[in-house]
Each structure stands twice: as C-alpha cells, then as structure tokens.
C-alpha positions in Angstrom: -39.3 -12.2 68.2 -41.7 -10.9 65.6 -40.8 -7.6 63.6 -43.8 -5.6 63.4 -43.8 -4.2 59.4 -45.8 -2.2 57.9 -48.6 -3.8 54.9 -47.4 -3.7 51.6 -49.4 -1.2 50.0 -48.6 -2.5 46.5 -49.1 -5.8 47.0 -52.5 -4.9 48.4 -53.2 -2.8 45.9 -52.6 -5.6 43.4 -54.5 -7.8 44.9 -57.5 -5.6 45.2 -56.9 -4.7 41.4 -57.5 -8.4 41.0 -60.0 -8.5 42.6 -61.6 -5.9 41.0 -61.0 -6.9 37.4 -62.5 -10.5 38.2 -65.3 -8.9 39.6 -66.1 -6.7 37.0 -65.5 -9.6 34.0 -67.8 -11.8 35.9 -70.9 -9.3 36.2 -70.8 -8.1 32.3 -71.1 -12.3 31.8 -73.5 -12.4 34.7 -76.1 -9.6 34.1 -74.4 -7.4 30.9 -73.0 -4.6 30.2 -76.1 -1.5 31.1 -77.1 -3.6 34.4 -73.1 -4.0 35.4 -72.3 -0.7 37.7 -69.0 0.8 40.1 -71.1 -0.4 43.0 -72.2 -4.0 42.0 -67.9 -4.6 41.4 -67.2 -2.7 43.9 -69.0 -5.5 46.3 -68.4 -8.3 44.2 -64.7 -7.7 44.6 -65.2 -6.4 48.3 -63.6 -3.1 48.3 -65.1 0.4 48.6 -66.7 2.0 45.3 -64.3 5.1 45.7 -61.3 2.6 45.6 -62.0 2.3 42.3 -62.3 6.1 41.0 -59.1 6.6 42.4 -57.6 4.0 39.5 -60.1 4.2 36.7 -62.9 7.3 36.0 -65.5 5.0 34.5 -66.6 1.1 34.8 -65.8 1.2 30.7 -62.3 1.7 31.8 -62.4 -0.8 34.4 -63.7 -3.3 31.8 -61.3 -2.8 29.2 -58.4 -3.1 31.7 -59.7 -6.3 33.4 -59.9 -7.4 29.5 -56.7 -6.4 28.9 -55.4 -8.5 31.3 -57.8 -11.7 30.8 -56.1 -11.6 27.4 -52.7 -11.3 28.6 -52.9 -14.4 30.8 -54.6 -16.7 28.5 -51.7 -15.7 25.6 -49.1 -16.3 28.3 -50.7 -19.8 28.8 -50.3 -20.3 25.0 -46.7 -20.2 25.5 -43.8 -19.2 23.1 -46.0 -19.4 20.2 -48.6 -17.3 21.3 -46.1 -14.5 22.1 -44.3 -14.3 18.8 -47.7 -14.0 16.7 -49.7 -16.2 14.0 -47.1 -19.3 12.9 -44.6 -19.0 9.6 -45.3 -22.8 8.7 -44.5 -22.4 4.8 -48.3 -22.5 3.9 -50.3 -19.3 4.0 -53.9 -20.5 4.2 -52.7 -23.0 7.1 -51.2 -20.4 9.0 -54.2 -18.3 8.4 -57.4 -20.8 9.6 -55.4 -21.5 12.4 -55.5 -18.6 14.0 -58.7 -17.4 12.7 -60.3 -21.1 14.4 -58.6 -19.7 17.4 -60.6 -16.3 16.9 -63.6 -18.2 16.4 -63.1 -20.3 19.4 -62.2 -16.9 21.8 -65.4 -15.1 20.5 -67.8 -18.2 21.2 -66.6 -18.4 24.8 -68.5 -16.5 27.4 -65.9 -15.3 29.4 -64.4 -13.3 26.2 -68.0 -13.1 24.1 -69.6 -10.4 26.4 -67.1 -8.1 27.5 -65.7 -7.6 24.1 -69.5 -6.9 22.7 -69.7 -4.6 25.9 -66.6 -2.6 24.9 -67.0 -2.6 21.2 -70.8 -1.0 22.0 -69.5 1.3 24.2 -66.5 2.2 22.0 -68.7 3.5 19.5 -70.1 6.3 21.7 -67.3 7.1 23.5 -64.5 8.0 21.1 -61.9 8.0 24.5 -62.6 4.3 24.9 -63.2 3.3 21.6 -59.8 5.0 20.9 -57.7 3.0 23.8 -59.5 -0.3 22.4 -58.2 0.1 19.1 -54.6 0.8 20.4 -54.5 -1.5 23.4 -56.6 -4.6 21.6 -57.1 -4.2 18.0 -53.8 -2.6 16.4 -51.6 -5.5 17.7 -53.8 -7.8 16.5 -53.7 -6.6 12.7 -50.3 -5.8 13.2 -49.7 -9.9 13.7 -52.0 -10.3 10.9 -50.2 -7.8 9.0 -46.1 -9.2 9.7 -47.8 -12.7 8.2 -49.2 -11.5 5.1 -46.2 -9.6 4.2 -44.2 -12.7 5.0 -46.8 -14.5 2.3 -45.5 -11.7 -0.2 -41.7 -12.2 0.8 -43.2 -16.3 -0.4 -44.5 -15.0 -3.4 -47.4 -16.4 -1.9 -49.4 -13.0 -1.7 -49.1 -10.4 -4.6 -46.6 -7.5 -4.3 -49.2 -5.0 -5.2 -51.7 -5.9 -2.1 -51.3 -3.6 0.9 -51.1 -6.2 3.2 -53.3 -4.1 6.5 -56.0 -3.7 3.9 -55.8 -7.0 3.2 -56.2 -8.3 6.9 -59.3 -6.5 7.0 -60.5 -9.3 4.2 -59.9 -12.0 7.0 -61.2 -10.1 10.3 -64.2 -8.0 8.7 -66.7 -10.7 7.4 -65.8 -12.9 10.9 -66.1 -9.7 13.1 -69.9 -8.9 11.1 -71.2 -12.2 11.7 -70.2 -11.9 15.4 -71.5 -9.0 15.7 -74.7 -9.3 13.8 -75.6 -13.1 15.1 -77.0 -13.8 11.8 -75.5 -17.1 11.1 -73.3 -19.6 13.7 -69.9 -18.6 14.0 -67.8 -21.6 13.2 -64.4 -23.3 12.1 -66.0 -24.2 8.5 -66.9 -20.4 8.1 -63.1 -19.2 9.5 -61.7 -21.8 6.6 -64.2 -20.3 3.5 -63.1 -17.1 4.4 -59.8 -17.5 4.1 -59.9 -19.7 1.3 -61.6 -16.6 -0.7 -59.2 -14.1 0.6 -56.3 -16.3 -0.4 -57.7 -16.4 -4.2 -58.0 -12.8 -3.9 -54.7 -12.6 -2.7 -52.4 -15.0 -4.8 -50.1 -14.0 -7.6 -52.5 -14.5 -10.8 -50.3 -17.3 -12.3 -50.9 -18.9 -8.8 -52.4 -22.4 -8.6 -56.2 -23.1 -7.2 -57.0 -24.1 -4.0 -59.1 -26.6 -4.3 
C-alpha cells in the first residue's frame, strides 16, 4: 500500500533556492550584471518571479547569496586545508604566493570574475549591499590573511611594530586594482612580485634579502 504524504516544503524550497542561485550566477556570466533581472532568473530557474521576493528584496541580494554559496562549495572541495585558512609551512613568502596564485586563479575564472565585479559595482552605490559583502566575503578573508601574518611576527618573520590587517591590505590592494582596472594581465608572476615587496617591507630590518 502507498502512504499518501504530504511534499516536503523545505526540501522543495531548497531545491528551488538552487535553482535560483544557478540561475542567477549563470546570467550575470551570460549577459552581466544591468541586463541580468528577477524575471530572466526567475525563468531560467523555472519558478515564479514572486517566489523570489518572498526570500530576497532585490536580484543584488540574490547574487550575493548565490555567490556566497558558489564559494562555499568550491572551499568545501579544497578540503581540510581550505577550511582552516592560508598554510603555516615555516616560510612566509611561500605561504603567501600560494594563496594569492589561488586569488589570481579564482578572479581570472568566469564563473567567479563577473559576479564579484557585479557585486563590488553595485556595493559601491548601495551601502546595504556593499555592507553585507564586506562582512559575508571580504572580512574572513583578511581575517585569514590577518591570523598568518601575525603568525609571521610570532616567527620573527614579520616586524612587531606592523599592524598586521594593515599590512594585508599591502598583498590584496595592488592585486584587487589591477583586477579591477584591467590595465595589465593578472597573473602568478605579478601575485609573486607583490609579495616579494611586501615581505621586504615587512621583515625585521636585520632580516636577510630575498633574492
């Protein structure tokens, strides 16, 4: 005998969430930000456009969660390593171009490249969103930034005098400019030079040269 049960409105929910983030990710990549609206997702994902005002106000907030998410499954394919931060391998600089490659690698892909343009324009003129983006994306970035430099200073690697989130800000400004400016490719050999120069900066003054 079959028991008749009611759906699971949660799991549906879920799966039209899905749905909706995916659909929302692919159009910014597809057609951009401006051309991207609540009805063109709304299809894409193949649920009604008032479906999604009930969970988010505005497609920025749509975004931005869908992003949220994209980056929580691609760190949760990185594994153990990707959940406890940026490596403690002994050598600063090493440590350092690793993960900045990494960010290098993340903003040259399509699939993170135009939604995080997207929400860092709209950010800008909507102090709500730009607010949650800091908090939600930024801050635990630094913040993993941050715990490594001051681990460099626990080395004697990094001077005891440097404020260590100003001096993350020496690693992710000049990358984040270029990226945002498209002046010049954004590569591994440019991640490496700029961490070589902040380390300089950075390193006790009796501290040897990197070559």
């Amino acid at each position: 005998m079959v028991e008749n049960r009611p759906p699971d409105a949660s799991r549906r929910n879920e799966r039209s969430r899905r749905a909706i983030h995916d659909a929302a990710l692919a159009l910014v990549a597809e057609v951009g930000y401006p051309r991207t609206t609540i009805e063109a997702i709304a299809a894409r994902a193949g649920v009604g456009k008032q479906t999604i005002y009930r969970w988010w106000p505005t497609k920025a907030d749509v975004l931005l969660e869908a992003f949220l998410g994209l980056g929580e499954r691609t760190a949760a394919r990185g594994g153990a390593d990707a959940a406890r931060g940026i490596p403690d391998t002994g050598d600063l600089a090493a440590d350092l171009k690793a993960v900045l490659r990494a960010t290098v690698d993340e903003l040259n892909d399509p699939a993170f490249e135009a939604p995080t343009r997207a929400l860092a324009a709209e950010g800008i003129v909507d102090p709500r969103l730009g607010a949650v983006f800091v908090e939600k994306l930024l801050a635990p970035s630094f913040e993993l930034y941050t715990a490594r430099l001051r681990a460099g200073q626990e080395a004697g690697q990094v001077r005891a005098d440097i404020d260590p989130r100003t001096a993350v800000e020496l690693l992710v400004g000049p990358l984040t400019h270029r990226w945002l400016l498209r002046t010049l490719p954004l590569t591994h050999a440019y991640a490496d030079a700029i961490v070589d120069h902040a380390v300089r900066g950075l390193a006790p003054r009796d501290a040897p040269v990197i070559s």
